[in-house]
C-alpha positions in Angstrom: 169.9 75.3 11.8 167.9 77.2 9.6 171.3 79.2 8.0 172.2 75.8 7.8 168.7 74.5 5.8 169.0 77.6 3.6 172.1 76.7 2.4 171.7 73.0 1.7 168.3 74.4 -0.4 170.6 76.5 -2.2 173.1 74.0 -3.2 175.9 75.4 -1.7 177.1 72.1 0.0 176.9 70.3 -2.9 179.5 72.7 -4.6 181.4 72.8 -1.4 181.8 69.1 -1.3 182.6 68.8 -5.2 184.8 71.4 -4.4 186.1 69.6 -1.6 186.6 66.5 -3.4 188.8 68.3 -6.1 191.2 69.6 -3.2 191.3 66.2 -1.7 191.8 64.4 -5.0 195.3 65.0 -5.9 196.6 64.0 -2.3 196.9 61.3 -0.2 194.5 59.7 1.4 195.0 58.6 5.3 195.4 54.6 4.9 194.0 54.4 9.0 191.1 57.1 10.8 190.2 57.0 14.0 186.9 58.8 15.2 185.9 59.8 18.8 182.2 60.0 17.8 181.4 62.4 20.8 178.4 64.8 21.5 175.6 62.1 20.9 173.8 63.3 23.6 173.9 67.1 23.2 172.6 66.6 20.1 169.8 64.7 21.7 169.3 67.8 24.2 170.0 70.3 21.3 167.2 68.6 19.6 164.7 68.2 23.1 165.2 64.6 22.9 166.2 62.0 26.2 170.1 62.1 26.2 170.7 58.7 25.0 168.1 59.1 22.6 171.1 60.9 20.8 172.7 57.4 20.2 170.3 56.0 18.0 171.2 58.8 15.6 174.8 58.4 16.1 174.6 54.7 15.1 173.0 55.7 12.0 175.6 58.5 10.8 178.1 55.7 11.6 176.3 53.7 8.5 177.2 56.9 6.5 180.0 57.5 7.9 181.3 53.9 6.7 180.0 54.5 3.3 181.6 58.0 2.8 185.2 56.3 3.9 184.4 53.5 1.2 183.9 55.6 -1.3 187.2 57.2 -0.5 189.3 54.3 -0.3 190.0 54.4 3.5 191.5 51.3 4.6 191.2 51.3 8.1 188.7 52.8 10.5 188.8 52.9 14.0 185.7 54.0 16.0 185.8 55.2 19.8 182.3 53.8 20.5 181.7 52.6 24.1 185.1 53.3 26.7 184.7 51.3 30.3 184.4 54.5 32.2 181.3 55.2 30.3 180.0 52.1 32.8 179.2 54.7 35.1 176.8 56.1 33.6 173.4 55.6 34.5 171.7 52.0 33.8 168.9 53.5 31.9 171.4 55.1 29.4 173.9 52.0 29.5 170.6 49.7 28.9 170.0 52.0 25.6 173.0 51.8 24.7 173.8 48.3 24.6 170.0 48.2 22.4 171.7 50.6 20.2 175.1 48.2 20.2 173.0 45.2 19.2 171.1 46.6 16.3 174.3 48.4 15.2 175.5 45.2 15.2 172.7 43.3 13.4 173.2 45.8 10.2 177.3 45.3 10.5 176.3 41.4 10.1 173.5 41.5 7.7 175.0 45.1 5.7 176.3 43.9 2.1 178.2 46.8 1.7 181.0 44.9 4.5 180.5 41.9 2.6 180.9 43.2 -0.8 184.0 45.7 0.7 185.3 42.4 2.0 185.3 44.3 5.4 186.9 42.6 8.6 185.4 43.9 11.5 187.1 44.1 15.3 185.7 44.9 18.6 188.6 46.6 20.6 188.0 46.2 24.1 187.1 44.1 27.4 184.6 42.5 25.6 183.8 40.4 28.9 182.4 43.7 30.3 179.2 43.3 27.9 176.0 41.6 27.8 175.9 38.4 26.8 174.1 38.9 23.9 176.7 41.2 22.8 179.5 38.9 23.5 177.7 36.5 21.1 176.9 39.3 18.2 180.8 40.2 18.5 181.7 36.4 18.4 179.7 36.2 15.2 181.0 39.0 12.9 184.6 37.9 13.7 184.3 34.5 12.8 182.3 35.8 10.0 184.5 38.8 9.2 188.3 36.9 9.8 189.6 35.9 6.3 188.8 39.7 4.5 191.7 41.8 4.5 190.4 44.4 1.7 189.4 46.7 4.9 189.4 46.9 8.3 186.6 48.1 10.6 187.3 48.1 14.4 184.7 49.3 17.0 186.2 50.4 20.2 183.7 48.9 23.0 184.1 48.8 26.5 187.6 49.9 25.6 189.9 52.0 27.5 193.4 53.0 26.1 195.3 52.3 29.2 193.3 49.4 29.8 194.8 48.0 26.4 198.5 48.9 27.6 197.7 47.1 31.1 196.1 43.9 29.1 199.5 43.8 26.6 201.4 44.1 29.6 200.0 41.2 31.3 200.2 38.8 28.6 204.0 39.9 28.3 204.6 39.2 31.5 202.8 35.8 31.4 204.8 34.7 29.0 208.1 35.7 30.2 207.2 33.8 33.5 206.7 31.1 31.6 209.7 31.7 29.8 208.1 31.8 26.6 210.3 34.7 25.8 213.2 36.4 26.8 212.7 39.8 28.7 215.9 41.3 27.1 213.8 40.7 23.6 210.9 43.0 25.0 210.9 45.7 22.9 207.8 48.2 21.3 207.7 46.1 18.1 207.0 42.9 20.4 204.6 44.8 22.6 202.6 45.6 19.9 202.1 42.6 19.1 200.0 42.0 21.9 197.8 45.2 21.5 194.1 45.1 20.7 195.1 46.0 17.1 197.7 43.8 16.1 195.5 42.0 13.8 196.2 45.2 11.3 198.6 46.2 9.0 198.4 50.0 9.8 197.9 50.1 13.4 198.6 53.4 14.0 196.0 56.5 12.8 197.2 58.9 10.6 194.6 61.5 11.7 192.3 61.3 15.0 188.9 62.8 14.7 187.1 64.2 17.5 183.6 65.7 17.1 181.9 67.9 19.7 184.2 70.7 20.4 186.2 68.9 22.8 189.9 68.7 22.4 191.4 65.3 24.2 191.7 61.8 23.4 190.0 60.5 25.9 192.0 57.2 26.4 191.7 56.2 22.7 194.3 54.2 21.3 197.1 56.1 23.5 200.0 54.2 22.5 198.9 54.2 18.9 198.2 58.0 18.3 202.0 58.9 19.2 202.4 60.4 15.5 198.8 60.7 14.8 197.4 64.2 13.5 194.9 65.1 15.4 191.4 67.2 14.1 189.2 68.2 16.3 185.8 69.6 14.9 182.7 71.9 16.6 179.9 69.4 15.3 178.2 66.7 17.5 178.8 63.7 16.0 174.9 62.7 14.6 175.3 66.5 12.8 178.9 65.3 11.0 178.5 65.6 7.7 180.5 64.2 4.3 181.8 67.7 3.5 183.5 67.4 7.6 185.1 64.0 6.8 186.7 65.8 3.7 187.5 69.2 5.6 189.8 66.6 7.8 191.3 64.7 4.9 192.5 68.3 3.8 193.8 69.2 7.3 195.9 65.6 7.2 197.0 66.6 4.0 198.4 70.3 4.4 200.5 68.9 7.4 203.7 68.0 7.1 204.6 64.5 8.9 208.1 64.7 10.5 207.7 61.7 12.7 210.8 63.5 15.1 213.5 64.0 12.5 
């Protein structure tokens, strides 16, 4: 931390990140990131604050986070926020959390940034798992959010990646019982139509970022990610910085994409 405060004194990031910005420049851009924000709360312990104290910063590099993709013409983002196994976790943290989901929220609403951006904005997930007051915040950015189609914004909440294929594969089968449709015509561009993100026109990430260290998905967005890069980066999430979001803009674009030819 304090190598870390020297060098920000010293102006070093700044060059890094103009520097950065050159590389980046000249290539392209992913059109759809996803982001497991993880290490929120060893941050918060890294920092001797309560755990879930770490989430209130996390929500607020999010807002810069949003910005920083703006700026860079990123289309789509996709953020692992909330999964259902994270249910388990004690009530005191889940209560937090949800406070943390609601005034994250509020700002998404009120933020003219998303307005000006012309940002739609998604919650991924079994949204019937949350509070009510939730339910109604969600409900309300949607309907607010439904016609832009500049960007897209989608906050993965009480969401679970197998949870998703289980829902699509219900409403498939509904609808074949009802013989809405004919099982022969069941194929992966039909099932994806039933997906939390068929509402986009990229569903699939071109890079995955996951902060913390760890190196798994998690659940998130399984059947999407098949051909996703994937970058997986040593800072908690509340220390990710601009010059990290550009670091994995330059990983995406020094790989080459085969797709399995």
């Amino acid at each position: 931390m304090v190598l870390r405060g020297l060098l920000s004194s010293l102006g070093v990031y700044g060059i890094y990140h103009r520097w950065l910005r050159y590389q980046i420049r000249s290539g392209k851009n992913p059109d759809h990131i996803g982001v497991i924000l993880d290490g929120n709360r060893r941050w918060a312990t890294a920092h001797d604050l309560n755990p879930w104290e770490g989430h209130y910063y996390g929500a607020e590099k999010v807002k810069d986070f949003l910005k920083w993709c703006l700026d860079l013409n990123i289309k789509t983002v996709t953020l692992y926020l909330f999964s259902t196994e994270n249910f388990q976790r004690s009530k005191k943290e889940v209560d937090e959390i949800m406070k943390v989901g609601q005034s994250y929220l509020d700002w998404v609403r009120d933020d003219e940034t998303m307005q000006k951006y012309r940002v739609r904005i998604k919650v991924l997930g079994r949204i019937s798992m949350l509070p009510e007051n939730i339910q109604q915040a969600i409900k309300e950015i949607e309907d607010m959010t439904k016609d832009y189609d500049n960007y897209y914004l989608n906050l993965a909440i009480a969401y679970g990646g197998r949870a998703e294929i289980v829902d699509a594969a219900k409403q498939i089968t509904k609808m074949a019982i009802d013989k809405k449709i004919n099982p022969d015509d069941i194929d992966e561009a039909l099932f994806e139509k039933y997906l939390y993100t068929s509402h986009l026109p990229h569903q699939d990430p071109d890079i995955i970022i996951r902060t913390s260290g760890e190196s798994r998905l998690s659940g998130f967005l399984l059947w999407q990610s098949a051909y996703s890069e994937f970058c997986f980066m040593d800072v908690y999430w509340p220390g990710f910085r601009q010059i990290d979001l550009e670091r994995a803009i330059r990983t995406y674009q020094r790989r080459e994409r085969r797709y399995g030819i």
